[in-house]
Backbone as JSON, one array per atom type, in Angstrom:
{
  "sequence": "XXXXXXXXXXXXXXXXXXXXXXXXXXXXXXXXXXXXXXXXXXXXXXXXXXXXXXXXXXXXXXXXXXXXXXXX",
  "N": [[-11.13, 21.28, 27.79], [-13.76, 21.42, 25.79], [-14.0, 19.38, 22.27], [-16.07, 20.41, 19.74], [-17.11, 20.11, 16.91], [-17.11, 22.49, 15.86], [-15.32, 23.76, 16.6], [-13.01, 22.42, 15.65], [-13.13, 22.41, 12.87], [-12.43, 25.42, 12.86], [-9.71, 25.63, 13.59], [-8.66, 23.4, 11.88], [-8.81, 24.98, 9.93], [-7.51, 27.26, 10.12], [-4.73, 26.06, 10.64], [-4.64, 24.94, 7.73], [-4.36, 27.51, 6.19], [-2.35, 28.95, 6.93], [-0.51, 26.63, 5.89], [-0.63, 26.91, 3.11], [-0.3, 29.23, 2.73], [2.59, 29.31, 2.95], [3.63, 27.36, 1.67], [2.78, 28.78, -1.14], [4.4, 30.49, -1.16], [6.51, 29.48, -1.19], [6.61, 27.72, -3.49], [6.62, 30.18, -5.61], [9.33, 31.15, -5.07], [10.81, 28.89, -5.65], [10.45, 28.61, -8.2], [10.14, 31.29, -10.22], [11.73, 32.28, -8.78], [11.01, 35.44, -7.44], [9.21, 37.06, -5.18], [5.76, 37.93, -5.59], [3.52, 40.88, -5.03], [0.74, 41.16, -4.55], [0.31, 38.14, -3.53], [2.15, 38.27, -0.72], [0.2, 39.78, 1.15], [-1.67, 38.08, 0.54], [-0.15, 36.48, 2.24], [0.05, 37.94, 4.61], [-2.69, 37.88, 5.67], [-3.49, 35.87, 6.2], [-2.26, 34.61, 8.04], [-2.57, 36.6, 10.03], [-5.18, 36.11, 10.47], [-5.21, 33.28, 11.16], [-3.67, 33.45, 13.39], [-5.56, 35.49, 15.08], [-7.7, 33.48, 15.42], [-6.68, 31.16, 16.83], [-5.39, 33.16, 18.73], [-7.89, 34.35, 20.53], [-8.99, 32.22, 21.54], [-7.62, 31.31, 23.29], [-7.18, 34.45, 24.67], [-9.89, 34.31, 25.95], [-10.3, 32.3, 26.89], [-8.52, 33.0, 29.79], [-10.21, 34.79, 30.35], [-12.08, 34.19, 30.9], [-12.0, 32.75, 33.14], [-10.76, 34.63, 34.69], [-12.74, 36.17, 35.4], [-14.2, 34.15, 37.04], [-12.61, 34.2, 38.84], [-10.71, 32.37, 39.45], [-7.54, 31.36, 39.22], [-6.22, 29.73, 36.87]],
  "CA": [[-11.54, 21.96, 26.58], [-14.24, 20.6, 24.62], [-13.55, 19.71, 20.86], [-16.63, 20.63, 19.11], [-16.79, 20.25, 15.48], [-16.98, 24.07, 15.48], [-13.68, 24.77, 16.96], [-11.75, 21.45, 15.07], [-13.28, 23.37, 11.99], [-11.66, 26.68, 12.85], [-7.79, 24.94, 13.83], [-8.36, 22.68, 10.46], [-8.96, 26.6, 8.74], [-6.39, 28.01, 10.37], [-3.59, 25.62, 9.94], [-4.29, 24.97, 6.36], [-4.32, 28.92, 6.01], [-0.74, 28.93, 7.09], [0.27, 25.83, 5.11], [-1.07, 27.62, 1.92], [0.91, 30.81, 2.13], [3.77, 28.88, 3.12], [3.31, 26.49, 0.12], [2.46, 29.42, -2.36], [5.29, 31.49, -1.02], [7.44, 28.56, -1.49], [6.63, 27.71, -5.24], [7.13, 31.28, -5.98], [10.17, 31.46, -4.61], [11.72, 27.98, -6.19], [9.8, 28.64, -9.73], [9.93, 32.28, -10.43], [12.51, 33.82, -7.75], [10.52, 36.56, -6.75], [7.54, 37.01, -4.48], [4.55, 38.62, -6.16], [3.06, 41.9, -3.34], [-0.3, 40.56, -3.97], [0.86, 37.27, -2.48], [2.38, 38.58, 0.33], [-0.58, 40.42, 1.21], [-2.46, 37.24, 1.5], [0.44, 35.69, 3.35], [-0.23, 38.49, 6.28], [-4.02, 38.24, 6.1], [-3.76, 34.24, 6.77], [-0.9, 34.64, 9.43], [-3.38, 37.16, 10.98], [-7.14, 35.16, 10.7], [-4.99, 32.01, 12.21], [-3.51, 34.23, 14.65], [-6.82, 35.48, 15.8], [-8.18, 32.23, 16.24], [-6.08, 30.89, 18.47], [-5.74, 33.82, 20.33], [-9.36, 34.7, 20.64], [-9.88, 31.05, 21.94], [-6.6, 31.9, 24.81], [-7.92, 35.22, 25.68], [-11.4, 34.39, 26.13], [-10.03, 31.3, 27.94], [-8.04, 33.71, 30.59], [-11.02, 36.33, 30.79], [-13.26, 33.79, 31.84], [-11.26, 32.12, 34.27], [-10.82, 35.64, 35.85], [-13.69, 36.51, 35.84], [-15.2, 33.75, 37.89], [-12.05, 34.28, 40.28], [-9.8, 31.17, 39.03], [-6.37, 32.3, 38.11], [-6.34, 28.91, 35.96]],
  "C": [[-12.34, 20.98, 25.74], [-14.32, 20.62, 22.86], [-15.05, 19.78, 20.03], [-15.94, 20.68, 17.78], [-16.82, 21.93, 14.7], [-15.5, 24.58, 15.21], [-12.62, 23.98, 16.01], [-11.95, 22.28, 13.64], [-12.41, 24.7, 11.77], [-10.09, 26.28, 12.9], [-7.36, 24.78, 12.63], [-8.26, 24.35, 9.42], [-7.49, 27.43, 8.91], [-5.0, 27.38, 9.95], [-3.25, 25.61, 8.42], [-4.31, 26.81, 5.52], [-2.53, 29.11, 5.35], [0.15, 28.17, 6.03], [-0.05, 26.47, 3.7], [-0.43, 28.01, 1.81], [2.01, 30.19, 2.47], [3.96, 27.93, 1.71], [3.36, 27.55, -1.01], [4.19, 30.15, -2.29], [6.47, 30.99, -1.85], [7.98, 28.16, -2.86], [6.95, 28.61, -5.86], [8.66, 31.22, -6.07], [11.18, 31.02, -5.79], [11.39, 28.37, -7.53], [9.94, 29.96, -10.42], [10.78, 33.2, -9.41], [12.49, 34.83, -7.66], [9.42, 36.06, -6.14], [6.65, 38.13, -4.62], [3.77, 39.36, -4.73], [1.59, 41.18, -3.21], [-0.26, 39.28, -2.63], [1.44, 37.48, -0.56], [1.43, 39.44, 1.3], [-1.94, 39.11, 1.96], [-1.8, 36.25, 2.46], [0.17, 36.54, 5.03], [-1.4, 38.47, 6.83], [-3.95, 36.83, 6.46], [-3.13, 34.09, 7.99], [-2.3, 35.49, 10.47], [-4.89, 36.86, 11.35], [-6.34, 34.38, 11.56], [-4.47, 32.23, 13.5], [-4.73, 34.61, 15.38], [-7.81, 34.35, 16.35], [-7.95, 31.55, 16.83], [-6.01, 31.87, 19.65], [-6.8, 34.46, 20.75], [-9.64, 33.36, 21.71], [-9.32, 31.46, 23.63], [-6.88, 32.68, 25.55], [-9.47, 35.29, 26.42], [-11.2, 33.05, 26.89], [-9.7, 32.62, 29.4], [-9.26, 34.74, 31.09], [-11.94, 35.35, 31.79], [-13.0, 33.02, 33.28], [-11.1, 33.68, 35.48], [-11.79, 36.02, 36.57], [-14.33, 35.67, 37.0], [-13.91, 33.14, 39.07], [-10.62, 33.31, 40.22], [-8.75, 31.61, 38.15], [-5.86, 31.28, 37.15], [-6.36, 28.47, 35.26]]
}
């Protein structure tokens, strides 16, 4: 797998996605014991961009490997 500064770009987006809403969720939580719907709203849209970019990279790994015959 080559690391282009494209893809380390997208990982670095994605992780700190995650660490965000986990961080925001968090401060909420300890500071204000509730969790605000907006919030949670962008905790499922970050969970689901960083989700897609890993598994966009996985399935498009697997397709192409089939395709050219290599179960790999």
């Amino acid at each position: 797998m080559e690391n282009t500064p494209y893809k380390i770009s997208q990982y670095v987006c994605a992780v700190l996605l995650i660490v965000s809403s986990i961080a925001l969720v968090t401060y909420q939580v300890v500071h204000i014991d509730d969790v605000a719907g907006g919030l949670l709203y962008y905790v499922a849209q970050s969970f689901l961009l960083a989700g897609s970019i890993f598994g966009l990279h996985q399935y498009l790994k697997n397709l192409k490997a089939h395709t050219h015959g290599n179960t790999h």
